[in-house]
N, CA, C and O atoms as a CHARMM CRD file, in Angstrom:
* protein
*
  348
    1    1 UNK  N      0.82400  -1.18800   0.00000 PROA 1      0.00000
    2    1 UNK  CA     0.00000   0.00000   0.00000 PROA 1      0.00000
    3    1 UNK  C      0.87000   1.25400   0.00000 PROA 1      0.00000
    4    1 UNK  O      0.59500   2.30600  -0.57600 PROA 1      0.00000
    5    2 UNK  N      1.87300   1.01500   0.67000 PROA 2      0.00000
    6    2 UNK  CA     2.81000   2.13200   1.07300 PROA 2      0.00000
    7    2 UNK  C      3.59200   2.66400  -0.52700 PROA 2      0.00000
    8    2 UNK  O      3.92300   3.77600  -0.94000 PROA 2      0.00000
    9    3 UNK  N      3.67800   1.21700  -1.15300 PROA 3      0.00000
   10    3 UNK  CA     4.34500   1.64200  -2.58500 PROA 3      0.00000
   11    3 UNK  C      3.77000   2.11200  -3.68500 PROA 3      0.00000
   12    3 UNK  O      4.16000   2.75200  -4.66100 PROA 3      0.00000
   13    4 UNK  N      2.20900   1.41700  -3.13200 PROA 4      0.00000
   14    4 UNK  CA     1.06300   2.18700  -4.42500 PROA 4      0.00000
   15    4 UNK  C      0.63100   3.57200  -4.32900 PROA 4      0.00000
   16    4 UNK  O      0.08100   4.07200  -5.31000 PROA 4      0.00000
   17    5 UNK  N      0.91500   4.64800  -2.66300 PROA 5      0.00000
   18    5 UNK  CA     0.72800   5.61600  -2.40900 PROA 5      0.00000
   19    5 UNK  C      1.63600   6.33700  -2.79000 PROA 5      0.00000
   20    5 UNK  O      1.15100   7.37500  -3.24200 PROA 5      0.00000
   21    6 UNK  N      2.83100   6.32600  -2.84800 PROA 6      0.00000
   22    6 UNK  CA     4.07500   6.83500  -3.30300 PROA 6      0.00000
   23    6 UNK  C      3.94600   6.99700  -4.74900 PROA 6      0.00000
   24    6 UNK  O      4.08000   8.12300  -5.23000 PROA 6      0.00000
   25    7 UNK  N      3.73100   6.11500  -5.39600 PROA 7      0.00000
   26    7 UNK  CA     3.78700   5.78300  -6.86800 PROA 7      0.00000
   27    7 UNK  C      2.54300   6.55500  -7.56600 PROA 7      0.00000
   28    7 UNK  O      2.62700   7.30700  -8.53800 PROA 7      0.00000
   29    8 UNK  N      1.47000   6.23100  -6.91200 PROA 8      0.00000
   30    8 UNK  CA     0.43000   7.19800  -7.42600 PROA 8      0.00000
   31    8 UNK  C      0.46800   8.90100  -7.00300 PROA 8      0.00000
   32    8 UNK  O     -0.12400   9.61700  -7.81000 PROA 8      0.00000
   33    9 UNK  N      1.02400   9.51000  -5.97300 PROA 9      0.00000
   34    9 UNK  CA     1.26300  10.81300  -5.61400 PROA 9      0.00000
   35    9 UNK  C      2.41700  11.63700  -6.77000 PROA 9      0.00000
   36    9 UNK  O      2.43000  12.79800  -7.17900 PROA 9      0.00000
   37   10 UNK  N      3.29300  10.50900  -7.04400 PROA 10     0.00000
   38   10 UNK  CA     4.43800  10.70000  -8.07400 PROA 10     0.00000
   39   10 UNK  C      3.72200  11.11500  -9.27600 PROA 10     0.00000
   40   10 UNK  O      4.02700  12.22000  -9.72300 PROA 10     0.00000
   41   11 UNK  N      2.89100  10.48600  -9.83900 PROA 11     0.00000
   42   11 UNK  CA     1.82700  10.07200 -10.83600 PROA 11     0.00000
   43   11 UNK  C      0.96700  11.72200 -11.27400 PROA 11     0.00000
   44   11 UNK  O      0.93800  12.42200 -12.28600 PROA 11     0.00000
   45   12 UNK  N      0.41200  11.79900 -10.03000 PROA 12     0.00000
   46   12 UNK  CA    -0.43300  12.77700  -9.83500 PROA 12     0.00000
   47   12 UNK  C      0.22100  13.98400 -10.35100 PROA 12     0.00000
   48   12 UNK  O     -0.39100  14.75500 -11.08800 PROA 12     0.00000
   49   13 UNK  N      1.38500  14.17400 -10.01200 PROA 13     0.00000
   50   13 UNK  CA     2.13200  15.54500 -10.37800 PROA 13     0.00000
   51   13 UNK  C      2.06800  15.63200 -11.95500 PROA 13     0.00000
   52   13 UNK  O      2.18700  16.76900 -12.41200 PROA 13     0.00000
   53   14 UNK  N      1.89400  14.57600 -12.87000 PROA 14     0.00000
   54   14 UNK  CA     1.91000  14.44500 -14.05200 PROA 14     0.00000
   55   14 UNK  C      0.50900  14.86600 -14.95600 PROA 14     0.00000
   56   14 UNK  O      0.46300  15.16100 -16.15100 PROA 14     0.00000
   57   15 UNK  N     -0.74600  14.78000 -13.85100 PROA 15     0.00000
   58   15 UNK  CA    -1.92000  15.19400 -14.54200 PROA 15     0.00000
   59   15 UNK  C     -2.42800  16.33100 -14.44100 PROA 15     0.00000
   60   15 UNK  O     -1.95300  17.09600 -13.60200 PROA 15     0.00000
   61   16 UNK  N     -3.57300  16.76800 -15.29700 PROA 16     0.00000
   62   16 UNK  CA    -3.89300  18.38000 -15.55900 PROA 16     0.00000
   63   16 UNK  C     -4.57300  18.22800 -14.42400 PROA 16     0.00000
   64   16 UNK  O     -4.81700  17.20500 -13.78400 PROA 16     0.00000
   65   17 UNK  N     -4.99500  19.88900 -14.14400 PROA 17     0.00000
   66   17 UNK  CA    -6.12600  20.62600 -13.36600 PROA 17     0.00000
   67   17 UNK  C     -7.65900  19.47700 -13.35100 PROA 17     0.00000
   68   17 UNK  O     -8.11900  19.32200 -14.48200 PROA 17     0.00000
   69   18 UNK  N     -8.29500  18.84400 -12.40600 PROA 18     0.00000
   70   18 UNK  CA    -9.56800  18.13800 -13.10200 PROA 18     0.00000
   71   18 UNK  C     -9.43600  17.15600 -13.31800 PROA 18     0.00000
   72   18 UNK  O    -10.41400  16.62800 -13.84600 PROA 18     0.00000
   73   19 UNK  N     -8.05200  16.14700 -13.05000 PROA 19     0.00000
   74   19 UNK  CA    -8.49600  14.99300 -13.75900 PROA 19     0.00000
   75   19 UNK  C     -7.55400  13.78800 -11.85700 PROA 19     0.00000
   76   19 UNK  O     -6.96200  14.35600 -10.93900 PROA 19     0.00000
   77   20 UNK  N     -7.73600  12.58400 -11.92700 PROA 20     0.00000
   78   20 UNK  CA    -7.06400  11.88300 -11.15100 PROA 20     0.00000
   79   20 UNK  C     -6.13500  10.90900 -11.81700 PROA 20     0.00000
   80   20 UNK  O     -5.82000  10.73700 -12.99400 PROA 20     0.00000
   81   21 UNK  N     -5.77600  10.28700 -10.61500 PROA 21     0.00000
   82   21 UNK  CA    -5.42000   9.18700 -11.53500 PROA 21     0.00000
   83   21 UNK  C     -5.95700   7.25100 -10.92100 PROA 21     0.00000
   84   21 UNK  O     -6.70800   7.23500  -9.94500 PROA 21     0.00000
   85   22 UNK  N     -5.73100   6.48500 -11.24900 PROA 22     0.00000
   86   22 UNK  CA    -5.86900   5.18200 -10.73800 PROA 22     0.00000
   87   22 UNK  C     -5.15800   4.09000 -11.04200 PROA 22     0.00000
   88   22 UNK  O     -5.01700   3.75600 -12.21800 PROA 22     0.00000
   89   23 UNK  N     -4.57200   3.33500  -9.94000 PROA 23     0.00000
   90   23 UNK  CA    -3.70800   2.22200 -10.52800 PROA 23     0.00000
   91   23 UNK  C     -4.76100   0.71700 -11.37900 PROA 23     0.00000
   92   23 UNK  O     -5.81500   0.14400 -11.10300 PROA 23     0.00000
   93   24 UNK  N     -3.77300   0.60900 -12.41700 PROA 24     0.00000
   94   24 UNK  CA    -4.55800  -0.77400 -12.80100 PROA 24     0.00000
   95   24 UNK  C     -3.44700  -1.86200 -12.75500 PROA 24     0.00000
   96   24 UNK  O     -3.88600  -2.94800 -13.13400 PROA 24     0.00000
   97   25 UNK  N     -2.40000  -1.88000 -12.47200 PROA 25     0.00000
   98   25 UNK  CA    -1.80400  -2.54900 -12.91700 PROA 25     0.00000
   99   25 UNK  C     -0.26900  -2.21600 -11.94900 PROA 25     0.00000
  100   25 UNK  O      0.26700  -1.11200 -12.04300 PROA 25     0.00000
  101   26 UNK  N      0.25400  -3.20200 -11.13700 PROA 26     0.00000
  102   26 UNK  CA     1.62300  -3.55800 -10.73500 PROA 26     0.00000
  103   26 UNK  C      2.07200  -4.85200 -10.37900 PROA 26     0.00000
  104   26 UNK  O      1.48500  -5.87500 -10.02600 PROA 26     0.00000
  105   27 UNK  N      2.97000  -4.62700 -10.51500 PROA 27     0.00000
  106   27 UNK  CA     4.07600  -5.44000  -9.66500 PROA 27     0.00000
  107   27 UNK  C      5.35200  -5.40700  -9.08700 PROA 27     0.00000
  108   27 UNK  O      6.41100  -4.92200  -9.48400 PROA 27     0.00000
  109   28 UNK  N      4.97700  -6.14900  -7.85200 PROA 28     0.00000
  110   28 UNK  CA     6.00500  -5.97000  -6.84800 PROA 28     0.00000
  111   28 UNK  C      6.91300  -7.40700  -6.76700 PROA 28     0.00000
  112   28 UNK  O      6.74200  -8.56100  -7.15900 PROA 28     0.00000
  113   29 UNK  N      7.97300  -6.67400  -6.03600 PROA 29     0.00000
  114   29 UNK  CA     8.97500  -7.54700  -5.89700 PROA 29     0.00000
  115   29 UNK  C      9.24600  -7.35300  -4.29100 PROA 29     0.00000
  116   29 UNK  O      9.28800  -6.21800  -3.81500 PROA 29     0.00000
  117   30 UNK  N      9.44400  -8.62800  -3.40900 PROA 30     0.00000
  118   30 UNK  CA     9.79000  -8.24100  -1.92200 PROA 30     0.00000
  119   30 UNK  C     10.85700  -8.91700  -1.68900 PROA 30     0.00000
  120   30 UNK  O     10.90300 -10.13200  -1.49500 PROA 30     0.00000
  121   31 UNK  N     11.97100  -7.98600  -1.70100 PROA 31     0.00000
  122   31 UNK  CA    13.64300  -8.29200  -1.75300 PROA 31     0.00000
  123   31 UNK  C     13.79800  -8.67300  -0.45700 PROA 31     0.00000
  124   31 UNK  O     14.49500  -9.63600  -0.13900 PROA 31     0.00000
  125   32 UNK  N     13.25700  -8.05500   0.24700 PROA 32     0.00000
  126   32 UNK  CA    13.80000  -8.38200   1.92400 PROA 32     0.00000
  127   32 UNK  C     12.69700  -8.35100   2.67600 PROA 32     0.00000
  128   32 UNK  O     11.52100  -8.23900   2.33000 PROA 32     0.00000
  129   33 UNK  N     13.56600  -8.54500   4.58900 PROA 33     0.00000
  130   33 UNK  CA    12.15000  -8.39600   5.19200 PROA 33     0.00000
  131   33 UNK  C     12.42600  -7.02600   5.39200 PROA 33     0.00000
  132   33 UNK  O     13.48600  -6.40300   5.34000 PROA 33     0.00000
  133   34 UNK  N     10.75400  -6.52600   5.73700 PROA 34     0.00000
  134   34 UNK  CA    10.80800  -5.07400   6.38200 PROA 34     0.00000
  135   34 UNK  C     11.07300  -4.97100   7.74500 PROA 34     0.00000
  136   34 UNK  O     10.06300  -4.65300   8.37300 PROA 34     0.00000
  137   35 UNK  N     12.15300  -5.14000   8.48400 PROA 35     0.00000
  138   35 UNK  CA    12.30700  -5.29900   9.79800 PROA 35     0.00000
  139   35 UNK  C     13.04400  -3.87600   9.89600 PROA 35     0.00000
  140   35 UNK  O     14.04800  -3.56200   9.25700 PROA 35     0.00000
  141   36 UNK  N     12.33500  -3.05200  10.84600 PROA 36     0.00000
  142   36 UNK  CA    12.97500  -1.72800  11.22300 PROA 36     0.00000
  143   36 UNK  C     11.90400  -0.99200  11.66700 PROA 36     0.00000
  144   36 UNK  O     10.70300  -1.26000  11.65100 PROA 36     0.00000
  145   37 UNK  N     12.64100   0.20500  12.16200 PROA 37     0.00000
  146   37 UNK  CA    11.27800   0.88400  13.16200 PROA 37     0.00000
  147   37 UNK  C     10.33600   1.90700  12.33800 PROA 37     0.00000
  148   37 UNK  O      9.67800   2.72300  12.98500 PROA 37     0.00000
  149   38 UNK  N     10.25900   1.88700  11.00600 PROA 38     0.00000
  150   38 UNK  CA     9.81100   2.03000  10.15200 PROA 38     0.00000
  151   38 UNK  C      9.88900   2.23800   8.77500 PROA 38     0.00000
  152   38 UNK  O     11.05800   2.14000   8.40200 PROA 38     0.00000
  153   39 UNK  N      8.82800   2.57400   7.55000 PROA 39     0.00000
  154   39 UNK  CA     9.02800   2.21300   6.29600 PROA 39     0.00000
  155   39 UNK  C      9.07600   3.45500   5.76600 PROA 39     0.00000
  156   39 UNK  O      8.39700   4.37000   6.23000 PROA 39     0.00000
  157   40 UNK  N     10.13800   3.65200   4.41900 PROA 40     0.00000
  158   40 UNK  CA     9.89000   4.74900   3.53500 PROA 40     0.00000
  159   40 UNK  C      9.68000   4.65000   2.05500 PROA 40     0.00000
  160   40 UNK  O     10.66300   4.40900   1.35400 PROA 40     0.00000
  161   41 UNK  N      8.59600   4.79600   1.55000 PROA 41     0.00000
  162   41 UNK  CA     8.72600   4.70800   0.08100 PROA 41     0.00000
  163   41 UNK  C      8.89100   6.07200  -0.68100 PROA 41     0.00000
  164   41 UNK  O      8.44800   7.17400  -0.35600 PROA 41     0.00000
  165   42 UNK  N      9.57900   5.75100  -1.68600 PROA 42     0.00000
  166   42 UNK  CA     9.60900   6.91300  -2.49800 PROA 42     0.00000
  167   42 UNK  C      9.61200   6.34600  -4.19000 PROA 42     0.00000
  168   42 UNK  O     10.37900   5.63900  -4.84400 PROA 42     0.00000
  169   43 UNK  N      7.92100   7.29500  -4.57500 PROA 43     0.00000
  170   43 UNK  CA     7.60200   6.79800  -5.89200 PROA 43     0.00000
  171   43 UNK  C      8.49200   7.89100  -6.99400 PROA 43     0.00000
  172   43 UNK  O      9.03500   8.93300  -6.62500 PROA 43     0.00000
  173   44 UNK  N      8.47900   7.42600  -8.22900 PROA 44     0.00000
  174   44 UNK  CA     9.21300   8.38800  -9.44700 PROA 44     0.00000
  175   44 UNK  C      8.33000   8.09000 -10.61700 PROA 44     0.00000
  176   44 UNK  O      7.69600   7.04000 -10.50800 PROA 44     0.00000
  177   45 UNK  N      8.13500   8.82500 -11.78500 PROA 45     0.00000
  178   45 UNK  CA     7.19800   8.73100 -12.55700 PROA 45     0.00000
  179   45 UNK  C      8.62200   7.95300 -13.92800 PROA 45     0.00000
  180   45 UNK  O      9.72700   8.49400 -13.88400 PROA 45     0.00000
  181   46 UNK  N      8.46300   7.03200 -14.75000 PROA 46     0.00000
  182   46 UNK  CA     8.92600   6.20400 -15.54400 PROA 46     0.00000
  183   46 UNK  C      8.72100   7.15700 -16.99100 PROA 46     0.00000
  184   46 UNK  O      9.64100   7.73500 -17.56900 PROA 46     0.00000
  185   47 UNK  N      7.58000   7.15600 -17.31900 PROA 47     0.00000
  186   47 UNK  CA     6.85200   7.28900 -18.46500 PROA 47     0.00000
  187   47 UNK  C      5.44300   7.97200 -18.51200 PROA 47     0.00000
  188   47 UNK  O      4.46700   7.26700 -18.76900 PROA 47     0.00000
  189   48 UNK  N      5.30200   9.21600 -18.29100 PROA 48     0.00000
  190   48 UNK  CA     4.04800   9.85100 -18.47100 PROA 48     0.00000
  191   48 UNK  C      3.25800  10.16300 -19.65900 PROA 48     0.00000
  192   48 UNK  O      3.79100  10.49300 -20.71800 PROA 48     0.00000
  193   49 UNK  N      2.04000  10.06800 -19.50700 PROA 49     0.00000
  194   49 UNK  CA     1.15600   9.84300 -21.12200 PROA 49     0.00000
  195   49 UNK  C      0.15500  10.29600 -20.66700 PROA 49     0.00000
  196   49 UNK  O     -0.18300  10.36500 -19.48500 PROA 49     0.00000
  197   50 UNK  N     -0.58100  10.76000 -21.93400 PROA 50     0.00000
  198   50 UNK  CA    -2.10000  11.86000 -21.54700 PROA 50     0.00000
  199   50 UNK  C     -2.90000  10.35000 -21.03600 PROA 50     0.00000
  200   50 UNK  O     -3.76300  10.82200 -20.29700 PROA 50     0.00000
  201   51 UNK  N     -3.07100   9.09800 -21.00900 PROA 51     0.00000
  202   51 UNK  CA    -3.85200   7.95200 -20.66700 PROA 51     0.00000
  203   51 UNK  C     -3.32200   7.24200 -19.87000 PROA 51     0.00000
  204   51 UNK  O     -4.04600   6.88000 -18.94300 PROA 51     0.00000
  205   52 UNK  N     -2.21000   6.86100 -19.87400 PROA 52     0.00000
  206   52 UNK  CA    -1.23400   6.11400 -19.18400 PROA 52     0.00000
  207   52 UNK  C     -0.04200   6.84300 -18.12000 PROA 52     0.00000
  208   52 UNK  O      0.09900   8.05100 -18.31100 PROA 52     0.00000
  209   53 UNK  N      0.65900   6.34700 -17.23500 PROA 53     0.00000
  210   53 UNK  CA     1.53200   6.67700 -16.76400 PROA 53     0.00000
  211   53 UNK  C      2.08700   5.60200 -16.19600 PROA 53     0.00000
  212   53 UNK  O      1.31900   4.87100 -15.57100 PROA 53     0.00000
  213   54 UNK  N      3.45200   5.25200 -16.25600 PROA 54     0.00000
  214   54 UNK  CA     4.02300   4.16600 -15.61700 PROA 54     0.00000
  215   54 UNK  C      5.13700   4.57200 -14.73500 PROA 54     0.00000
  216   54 UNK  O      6.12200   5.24300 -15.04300 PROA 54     0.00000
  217   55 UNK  N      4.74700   3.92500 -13.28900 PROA 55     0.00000
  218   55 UNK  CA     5.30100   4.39000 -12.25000 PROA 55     0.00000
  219   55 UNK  C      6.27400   3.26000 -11.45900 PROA 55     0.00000
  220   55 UNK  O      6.12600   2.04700 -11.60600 PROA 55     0.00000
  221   56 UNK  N      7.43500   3.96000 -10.47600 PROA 56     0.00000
  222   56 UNK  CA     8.00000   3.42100 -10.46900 PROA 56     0.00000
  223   56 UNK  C      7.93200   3.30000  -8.62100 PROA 56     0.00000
  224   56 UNK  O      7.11200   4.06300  -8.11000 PROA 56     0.00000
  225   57 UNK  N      8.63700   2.51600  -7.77500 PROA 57     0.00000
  226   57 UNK  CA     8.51800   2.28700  -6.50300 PROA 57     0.00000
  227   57 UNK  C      9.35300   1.82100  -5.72200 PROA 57     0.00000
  228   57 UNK  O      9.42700   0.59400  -5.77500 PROA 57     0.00000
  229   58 UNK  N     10.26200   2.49400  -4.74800 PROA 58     0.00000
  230   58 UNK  CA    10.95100   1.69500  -3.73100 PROA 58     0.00000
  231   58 UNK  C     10.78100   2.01900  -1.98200 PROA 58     0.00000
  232   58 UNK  O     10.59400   3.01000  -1.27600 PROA 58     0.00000
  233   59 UNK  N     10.92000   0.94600  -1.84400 PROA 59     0.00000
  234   59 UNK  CA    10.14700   0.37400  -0.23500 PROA 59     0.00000
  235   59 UNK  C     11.53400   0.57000   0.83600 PROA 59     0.00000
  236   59 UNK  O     12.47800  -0.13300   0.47400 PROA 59     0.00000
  237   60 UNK  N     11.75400   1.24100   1.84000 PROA 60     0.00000
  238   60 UNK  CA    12.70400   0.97800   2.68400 PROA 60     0.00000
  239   60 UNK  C     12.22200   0.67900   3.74100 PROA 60     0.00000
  240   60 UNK  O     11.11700   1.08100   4.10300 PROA 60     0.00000
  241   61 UNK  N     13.05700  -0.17000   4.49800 PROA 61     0.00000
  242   61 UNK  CA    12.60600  -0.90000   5.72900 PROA 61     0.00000
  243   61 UNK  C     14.16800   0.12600   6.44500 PROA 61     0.00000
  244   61 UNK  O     15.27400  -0.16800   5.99200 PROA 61     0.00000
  245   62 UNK  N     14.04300   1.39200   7.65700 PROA 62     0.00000
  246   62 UNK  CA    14.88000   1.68400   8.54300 PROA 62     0.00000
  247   62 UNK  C     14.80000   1.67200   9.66800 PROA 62     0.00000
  248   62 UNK  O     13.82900   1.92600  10.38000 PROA 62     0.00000
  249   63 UNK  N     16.22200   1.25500  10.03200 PROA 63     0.00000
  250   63 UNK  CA    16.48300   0.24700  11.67500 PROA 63     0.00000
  251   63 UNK  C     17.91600   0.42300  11.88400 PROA 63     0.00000
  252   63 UNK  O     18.85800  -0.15100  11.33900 PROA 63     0.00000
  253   64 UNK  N     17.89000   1.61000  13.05700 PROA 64     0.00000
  254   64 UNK  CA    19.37100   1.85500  13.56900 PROA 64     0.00000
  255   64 UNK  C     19.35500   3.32300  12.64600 PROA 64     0.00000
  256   64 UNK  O     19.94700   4.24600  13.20500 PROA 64     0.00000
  257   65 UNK  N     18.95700   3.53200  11.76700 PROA 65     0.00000
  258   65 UNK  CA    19.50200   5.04800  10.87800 PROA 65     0.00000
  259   65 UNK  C     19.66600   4.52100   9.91700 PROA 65     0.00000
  260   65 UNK  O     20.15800   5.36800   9.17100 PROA 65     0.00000
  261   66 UNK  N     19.52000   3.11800   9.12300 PROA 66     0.00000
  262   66 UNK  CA    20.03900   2.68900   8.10800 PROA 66     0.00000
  263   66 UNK  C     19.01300   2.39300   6.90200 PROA 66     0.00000
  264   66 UNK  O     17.96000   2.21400   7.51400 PROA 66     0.00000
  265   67 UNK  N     18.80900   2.28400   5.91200 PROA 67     0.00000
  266   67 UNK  CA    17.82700   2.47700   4.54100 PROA 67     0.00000
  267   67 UNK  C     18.31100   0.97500   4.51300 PROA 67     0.00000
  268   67 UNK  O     19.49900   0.67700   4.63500 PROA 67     0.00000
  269   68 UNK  N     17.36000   0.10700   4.35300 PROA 68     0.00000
  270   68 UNK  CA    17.44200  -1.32500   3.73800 PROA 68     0.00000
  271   68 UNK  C     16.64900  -1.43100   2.57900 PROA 68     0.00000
  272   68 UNK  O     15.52400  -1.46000   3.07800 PROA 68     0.00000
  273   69 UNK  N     16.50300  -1.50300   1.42500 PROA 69     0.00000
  274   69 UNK  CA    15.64200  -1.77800   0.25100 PROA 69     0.00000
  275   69 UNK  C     14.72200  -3.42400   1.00700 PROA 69     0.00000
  276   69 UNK  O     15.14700  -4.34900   1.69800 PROA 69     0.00000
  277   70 UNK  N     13.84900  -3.22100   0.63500 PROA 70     0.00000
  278   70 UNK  CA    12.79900  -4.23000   1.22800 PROA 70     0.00000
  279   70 UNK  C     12.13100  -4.64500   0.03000 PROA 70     0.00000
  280   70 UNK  O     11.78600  -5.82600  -0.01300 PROA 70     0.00000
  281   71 UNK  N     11.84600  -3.80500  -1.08800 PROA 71     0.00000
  282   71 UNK  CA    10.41100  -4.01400  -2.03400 PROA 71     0.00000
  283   71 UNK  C     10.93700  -2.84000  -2.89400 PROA 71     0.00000
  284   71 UNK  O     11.47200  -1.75500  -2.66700 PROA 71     0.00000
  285   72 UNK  N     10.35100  -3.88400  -4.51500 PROA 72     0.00000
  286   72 UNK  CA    10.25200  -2.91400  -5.97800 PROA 72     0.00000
  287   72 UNK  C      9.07700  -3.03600  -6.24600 PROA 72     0.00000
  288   72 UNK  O      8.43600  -4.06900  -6.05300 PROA 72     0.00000
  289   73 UNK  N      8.55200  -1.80500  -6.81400 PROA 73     0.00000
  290   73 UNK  CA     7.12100  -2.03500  -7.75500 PROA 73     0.00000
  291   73 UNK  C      7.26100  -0.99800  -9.08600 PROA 73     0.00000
  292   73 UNK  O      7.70700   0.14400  -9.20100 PROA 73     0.00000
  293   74 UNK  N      6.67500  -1.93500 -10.00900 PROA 74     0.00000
  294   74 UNK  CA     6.70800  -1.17600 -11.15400 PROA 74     0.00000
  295   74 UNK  C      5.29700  -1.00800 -11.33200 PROA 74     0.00000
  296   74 UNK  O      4.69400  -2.07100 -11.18800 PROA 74     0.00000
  297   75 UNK  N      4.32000   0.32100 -11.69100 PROA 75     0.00000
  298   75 UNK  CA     3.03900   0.09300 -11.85500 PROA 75     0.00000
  299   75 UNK  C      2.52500   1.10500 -12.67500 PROA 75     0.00000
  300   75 UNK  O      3.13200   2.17000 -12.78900 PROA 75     0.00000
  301   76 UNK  N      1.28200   0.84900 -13.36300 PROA 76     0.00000
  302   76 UNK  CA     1.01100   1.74400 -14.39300 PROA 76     0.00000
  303   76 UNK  C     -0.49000   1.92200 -13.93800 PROA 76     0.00000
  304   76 UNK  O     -1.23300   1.11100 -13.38400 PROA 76     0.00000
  305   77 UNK  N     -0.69500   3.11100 -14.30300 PROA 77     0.00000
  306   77 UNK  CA    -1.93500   4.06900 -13.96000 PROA 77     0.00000
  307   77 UNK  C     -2.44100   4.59700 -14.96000 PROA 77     0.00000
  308   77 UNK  O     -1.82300   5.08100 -15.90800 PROA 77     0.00000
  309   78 UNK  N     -3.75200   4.53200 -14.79700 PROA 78     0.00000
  310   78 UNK  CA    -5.05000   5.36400 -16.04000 PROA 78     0.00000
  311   78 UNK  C     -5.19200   6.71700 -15.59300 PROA 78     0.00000
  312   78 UNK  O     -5.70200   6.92400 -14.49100 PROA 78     0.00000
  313   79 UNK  N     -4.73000   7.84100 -16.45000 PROA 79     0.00000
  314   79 UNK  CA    -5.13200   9.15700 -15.88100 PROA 79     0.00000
  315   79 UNK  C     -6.72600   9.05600 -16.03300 PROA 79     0.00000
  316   79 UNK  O     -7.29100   8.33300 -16.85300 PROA 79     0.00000
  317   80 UNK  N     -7.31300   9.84000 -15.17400 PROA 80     0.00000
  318   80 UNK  CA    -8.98400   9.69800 -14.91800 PROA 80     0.00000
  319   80 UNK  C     -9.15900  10.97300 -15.51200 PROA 80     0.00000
  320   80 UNK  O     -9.19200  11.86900 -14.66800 PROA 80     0.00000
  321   81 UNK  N     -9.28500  11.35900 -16.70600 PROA 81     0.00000
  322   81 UNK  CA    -9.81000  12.88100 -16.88500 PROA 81     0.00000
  323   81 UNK  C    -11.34500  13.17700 -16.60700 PROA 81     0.00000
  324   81 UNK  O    -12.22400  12.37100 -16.91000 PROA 81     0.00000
  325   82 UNK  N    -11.54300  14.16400 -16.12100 PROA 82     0.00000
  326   82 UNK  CA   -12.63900  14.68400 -15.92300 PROA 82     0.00000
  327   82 UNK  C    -13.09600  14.69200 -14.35600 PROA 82     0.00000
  328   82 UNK  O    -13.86400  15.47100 -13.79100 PROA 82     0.00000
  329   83 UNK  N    -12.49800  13.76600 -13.92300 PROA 83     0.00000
  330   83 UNK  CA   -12.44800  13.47500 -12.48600 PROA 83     0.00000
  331   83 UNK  C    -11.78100  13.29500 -11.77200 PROA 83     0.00000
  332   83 UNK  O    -11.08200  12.28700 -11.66700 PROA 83     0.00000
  333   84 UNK  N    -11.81700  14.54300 -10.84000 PROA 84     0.00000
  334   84 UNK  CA   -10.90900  15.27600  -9.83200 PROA 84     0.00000
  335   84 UNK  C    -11.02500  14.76700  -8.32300 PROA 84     0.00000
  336   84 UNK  O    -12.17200  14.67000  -7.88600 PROA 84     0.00000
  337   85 UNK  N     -9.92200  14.41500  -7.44100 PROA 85     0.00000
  338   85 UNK  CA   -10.28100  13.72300  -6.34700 PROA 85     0.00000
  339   85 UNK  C    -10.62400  14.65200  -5.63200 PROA 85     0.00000
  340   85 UNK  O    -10.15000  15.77400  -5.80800 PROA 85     0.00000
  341   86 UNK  N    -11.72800  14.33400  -4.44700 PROA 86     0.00000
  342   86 UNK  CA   -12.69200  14.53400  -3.72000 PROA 86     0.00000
  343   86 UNK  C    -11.55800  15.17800  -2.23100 PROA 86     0.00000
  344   86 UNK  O    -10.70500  14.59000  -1.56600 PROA 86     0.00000
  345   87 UNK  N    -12.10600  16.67500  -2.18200 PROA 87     0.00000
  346   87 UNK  CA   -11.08000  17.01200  -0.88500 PROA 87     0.00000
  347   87 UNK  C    -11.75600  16.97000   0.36500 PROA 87     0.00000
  348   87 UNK  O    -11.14000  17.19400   1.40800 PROA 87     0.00000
């Protein structure tokens, strides 16, 4: 969840005034465990398109001060035109 929120916020920066976006489509990879006193993801946009956008995802598991890669996701999203998320 943590990687689909990242990935879609990344996403978002890519669409107009009015429109959202929605994932249809990823996959993940879980490299490690997430053992640490908590998680950081940070999404990046791959490939942006007026319909499509393909997003990218990495998961850190930190424990002690240290970044462990835990999880990849690669995922692609339908820009939603016309419909703007609900504040």
């Amino acid at each position: 969840m943590i990687a689909d929120s990242a990935a879609g916020y990344a996403a978002m920066n890519m669409v107009p005034d009015g429109a959202s976006v929605l994932t249809v489509e990823y996959k993940m990879n879980l490299v490690a465990p997430a053992d640490g006193e908590k998680l950081i993801a940070r999404g990046k946009v791959v490939r942006p398109g007026r319909a499509l956008i393909v997003t990218q995802a990495e998961v850190f598991a930190v424990k002690d001060g240290r970044e462990n890669l835990c999880a990849l996701m690669q995922q692609t999203i339908m820009v939603m035109h016309g419909k703007s998320e609900k504040t």
